[in-house]
N, C-alpha and C positions, 0 to 999 in steps of 0.2 A: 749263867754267870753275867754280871755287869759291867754294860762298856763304858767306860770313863775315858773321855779326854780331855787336858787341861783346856781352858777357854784361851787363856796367854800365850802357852806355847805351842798347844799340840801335839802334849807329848800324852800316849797313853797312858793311862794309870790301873795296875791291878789292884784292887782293895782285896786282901788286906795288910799285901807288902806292903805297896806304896802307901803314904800318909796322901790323905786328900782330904782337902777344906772346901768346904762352901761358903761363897760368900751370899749376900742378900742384900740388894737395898730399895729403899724405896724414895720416888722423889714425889714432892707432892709443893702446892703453895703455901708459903708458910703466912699464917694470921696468927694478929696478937688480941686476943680479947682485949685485954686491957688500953685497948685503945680505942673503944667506941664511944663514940660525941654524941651529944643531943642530937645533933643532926643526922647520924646512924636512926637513932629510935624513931625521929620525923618523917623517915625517909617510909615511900609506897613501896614494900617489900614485892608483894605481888607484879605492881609496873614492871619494876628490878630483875625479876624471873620470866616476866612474859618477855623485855628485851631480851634479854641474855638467849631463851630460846628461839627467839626469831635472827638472831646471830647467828648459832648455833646452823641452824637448817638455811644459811645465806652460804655457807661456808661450801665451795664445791667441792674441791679435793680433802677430803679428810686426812687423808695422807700426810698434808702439809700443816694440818692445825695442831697447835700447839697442847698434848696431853697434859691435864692437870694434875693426874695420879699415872705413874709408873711404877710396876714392880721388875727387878732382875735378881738373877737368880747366876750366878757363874761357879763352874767348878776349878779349884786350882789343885795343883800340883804342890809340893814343898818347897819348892826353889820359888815357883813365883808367889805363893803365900808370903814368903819372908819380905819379898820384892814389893807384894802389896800392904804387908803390915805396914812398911818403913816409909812408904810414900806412895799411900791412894787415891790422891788427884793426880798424881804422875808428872808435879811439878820441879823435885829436882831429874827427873828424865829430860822434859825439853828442856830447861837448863844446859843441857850438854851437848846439843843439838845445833849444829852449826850451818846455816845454812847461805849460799853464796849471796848477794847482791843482785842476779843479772837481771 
């Protein structure tokens, strides 16, 4: 049998009582074709790549550098599906979130 637990709340879920959604997203950089200049097509493509890779390999903690492509993958529950349809940057959440001065 399959063990499901919400990623939001924690709550167990048995398929095929419970409803359960998956969500998926992927972040990535976003480029506009339509924006490339003469000075795009002038440009040492090669140079461009051999920098970029000796960046790359200067870089000590991996850890901390900043991934270009991310995938996630979350399982939800019905209650916070509805929660994440309604606001999936979770911006009227801190909205309501009060927190003191000190």
């Amino acid at each position: 049998m399959l063990h499901v637990t919400c990623d939001l709340c924690s709550k167990e879920i048995t398929p095929p009582v419970d409803a359960h959604f998956v969500v998926k997203m992927e972040v990535y950089a976003a480029f506009d074709p339509s924006e490339v200049t003469d000075a795009d097509l002038d440009e040492d493509h090669l140079e461009a790549i051999a920098k970029m890779l000796c960046e790359e390999e200067e870089v000590v903690d991996p850890d901390h550098a900043a991934p270009r492509y991310k995938k996630f993958r979350f399982d939800l529950c019905a209650e916070c599906h509805r929660k994440f349809i309604r606001d999936p940057l979770i911006r009227e959440t801190e909205k309501k979130l009060n927190f003191s001065e000190n």
